[in-house]
C-alpha positions as semicolon CSV with decimal commas, in nm:
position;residue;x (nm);y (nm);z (nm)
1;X;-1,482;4,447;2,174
2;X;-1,603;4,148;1,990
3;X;-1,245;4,124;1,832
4;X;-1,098;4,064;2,172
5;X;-1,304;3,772;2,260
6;X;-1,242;3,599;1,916
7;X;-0,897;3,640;1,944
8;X;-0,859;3,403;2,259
9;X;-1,157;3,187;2,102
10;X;-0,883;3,138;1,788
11;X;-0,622;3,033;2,045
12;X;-0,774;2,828;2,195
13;X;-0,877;2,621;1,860
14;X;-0,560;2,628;1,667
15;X;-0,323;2,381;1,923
16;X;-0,680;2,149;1,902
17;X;-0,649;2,141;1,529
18;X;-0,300;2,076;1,498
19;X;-0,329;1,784;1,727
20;X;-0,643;1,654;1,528
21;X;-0,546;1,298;1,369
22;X;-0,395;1,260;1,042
23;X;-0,654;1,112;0,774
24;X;-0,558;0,762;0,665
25;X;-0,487;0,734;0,313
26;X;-0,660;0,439;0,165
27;X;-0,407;0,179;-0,054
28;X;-0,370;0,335;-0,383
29;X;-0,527;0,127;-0,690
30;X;-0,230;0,021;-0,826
31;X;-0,160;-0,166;-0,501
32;X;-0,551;-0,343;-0,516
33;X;-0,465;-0,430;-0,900
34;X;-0,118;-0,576;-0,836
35;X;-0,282;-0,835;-0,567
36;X;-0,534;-0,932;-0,812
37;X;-0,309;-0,948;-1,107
38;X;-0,254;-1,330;-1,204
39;X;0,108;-1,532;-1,141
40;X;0,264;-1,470;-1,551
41;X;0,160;-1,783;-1,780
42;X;0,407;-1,924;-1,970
43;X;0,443;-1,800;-2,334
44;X;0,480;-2,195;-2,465
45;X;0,608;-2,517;-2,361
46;X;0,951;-2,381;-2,451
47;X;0,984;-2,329;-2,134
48;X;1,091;-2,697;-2,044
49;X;1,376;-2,759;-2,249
50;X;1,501;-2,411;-2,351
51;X;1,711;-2,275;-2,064
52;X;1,684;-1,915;-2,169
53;X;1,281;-1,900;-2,159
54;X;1,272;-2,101;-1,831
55;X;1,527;-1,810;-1,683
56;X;1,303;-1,580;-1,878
57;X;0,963;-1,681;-1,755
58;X;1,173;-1,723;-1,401
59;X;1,242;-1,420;-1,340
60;X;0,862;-1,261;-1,450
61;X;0,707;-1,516;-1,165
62;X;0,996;-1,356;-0,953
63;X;0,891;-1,072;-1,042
64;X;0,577;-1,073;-1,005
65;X;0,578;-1,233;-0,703
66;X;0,792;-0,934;-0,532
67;X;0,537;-0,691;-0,667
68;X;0,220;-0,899;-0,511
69;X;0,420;-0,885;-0,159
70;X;0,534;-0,539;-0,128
71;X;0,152;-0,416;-0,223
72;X;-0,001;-0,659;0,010
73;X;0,222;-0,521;0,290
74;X;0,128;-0,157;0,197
75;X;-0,253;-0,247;0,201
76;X;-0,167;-0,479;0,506
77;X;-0,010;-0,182;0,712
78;X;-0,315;0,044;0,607
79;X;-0,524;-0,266;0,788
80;X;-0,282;-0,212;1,061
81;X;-0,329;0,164;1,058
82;X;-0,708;0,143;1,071
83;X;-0,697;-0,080;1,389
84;X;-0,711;-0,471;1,259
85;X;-0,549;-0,689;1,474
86;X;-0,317;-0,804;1,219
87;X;0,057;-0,867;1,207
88;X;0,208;-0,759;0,867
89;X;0,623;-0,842;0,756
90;X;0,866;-0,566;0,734
């Protein structure tokens, strides 16, 4: 007898669960270290008159830079996510 009423008690519960909200995963530490990480130094002052180590040191601050923004959007959107009024990029 005791089976029948858990039965409809289990029922009941499961669509309940299913609907229950999804945890919010918090930004991963790679993401927290990449918007801490410092712009790339130059290696030397070759950097002014040697074209190759000004496109070379270029394209790390490009680099960089690309990295910095797509983590800040991911911790950005977890902002979003966790109800800041806050209006991240795409």
């Amino acid at each position: 007898m005791k089976r029948l009423f858990a039965l409809p008690a289990i029922l009941l519960c499961l669509p309940a669960a299913m609907c229950a909200p999804k945890p919010i995963a918090m930004p991963s530490d790679a993401d927290i270290e990449a918007i801490a990480k410092p712009r790339p130094a130059p290696d030397s002052e070759d950097i002014l008159d040697d074209a190759t180590a000004n496109a070379i040191h270029e394209a790390a601050k490009d680099s960089w830079a690309d990295k910095v923004h797509s983590a800040g959007l991911r911790v950005c959107r977890y902002f979003e996510r966790m109800g800041a009024a806050v209006e991240c990029d795409q």
